[in-house]
C-alpha positions in Angstrom: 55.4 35.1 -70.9 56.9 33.3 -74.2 60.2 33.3 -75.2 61.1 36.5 -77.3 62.4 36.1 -81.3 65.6 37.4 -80.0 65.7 34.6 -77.4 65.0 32.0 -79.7 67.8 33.5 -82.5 70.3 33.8 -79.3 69.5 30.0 -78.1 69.7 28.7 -81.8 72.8 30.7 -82.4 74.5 29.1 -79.6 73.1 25.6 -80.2 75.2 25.8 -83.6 78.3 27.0 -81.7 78.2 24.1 -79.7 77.9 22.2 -83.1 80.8 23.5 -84.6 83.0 23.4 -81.6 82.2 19.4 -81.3 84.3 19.3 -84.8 87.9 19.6 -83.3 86.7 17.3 -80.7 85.5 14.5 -82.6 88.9 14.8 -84.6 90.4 14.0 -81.5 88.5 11.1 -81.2 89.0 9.6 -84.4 92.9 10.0 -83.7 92.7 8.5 -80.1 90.1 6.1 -79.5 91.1 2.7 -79.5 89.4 -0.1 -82.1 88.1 -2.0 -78.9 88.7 -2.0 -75.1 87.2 -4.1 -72.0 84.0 -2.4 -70.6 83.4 -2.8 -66.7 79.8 -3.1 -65.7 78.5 -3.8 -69.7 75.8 -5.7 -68.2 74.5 -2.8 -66.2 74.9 -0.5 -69.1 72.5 -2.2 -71.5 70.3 -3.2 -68.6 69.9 0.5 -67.3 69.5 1.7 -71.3 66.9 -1.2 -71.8 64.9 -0.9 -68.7 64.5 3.1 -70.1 63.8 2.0 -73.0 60.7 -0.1 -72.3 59.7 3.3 -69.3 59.9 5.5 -72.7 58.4 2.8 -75.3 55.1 2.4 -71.9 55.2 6.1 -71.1 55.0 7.1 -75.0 51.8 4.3 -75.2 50.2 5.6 -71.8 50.1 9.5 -73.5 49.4 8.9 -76.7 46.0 6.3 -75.1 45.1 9.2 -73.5 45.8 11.7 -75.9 48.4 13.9 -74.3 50.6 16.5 -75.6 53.2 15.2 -73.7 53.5 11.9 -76.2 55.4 14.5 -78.5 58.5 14.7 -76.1 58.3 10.8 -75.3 58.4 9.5 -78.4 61.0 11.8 -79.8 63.4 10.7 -76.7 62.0 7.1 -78.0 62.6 7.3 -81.2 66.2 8.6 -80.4 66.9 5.9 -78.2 65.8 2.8 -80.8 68.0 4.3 -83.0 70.9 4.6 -80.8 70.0 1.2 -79.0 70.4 0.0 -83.0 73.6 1.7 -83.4 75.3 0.3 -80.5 74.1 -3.2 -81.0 75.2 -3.0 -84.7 78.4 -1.7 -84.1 79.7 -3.2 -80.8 78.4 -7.0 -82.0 81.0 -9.6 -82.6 80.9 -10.9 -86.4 78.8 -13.9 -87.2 75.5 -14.6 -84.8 75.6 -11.9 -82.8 76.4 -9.2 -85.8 73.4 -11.2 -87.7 70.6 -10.6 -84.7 72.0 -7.0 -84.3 71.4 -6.3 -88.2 67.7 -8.4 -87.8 66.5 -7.0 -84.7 67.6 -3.3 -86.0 66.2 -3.4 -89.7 62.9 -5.5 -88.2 62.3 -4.1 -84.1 64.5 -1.1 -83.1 64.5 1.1 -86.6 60.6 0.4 -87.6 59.7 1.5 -84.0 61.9 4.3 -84.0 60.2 5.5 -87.3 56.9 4.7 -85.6 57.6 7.0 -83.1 58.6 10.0 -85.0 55.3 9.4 -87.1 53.2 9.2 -83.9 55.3 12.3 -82.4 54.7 14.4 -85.5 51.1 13.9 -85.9 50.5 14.8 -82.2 52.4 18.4 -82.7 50.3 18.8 -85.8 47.1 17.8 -84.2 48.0 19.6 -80.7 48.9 22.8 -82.5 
């Protein structure tokens, strides 16, 4: 049975409650989050978020090969990760050599990928309509 109009209005109306009630919280956050503080296990952060990556960037290829629907929800989670690897890497590199591969690898790897994905995600949902 599919979801009513009511349920839908209901879900979206509390998805934008949720919004709003992230505001005061990230105020919070900009009051009381330190510039910079020692990570433990950094190494096995990026590893983990990498090793997704590639599962999302070879499951995204595998579905869309075979032309499956399911290539819609992969390369949106893709695409969303590229951009957040991007951010991260941007933002958390050290100025000079590292900040200067962050900025390359996002403007020429992570963000054209990431758009590459959404293309490839939106097509799909048209075509699998």
């Amino acid at each position: 049975m599919a979801p009513s109009t009511r349920t839908f209005r209901l879900v979206g109306a509390a998805f934008a409650i949720a919004a709003a009630a992230m505001l005061p919280w990230l105020a919070v956050l900009a009051r009381t989050l330190p510039t910079s503080t020692r990570a433990h296990n950094w190494s096995l952060a990026w590893i983990g978020f990498d090793v997704l990556l590639a599962l999302g960037l070879a499951a995204t290829g595998a579905l869309a090969w075979r032309r499956h629907r399911g290539v819609v929800v992969t390369a949106t989670a893709t695409a969303t990760m590229l951009v957040v690897d991007a951010w991260f890497d941007v933002l958390t590199s050290a100025p000079g050599g590292d900040l200067d591969q962050a900025l390359l690898l996002a403007a020429c790897c992570e963000l054209p990928l990431a758009a590459g994905c959404l293309a490839l995600g939106v097509a799909a949902a048209r075509r699998l309509r």
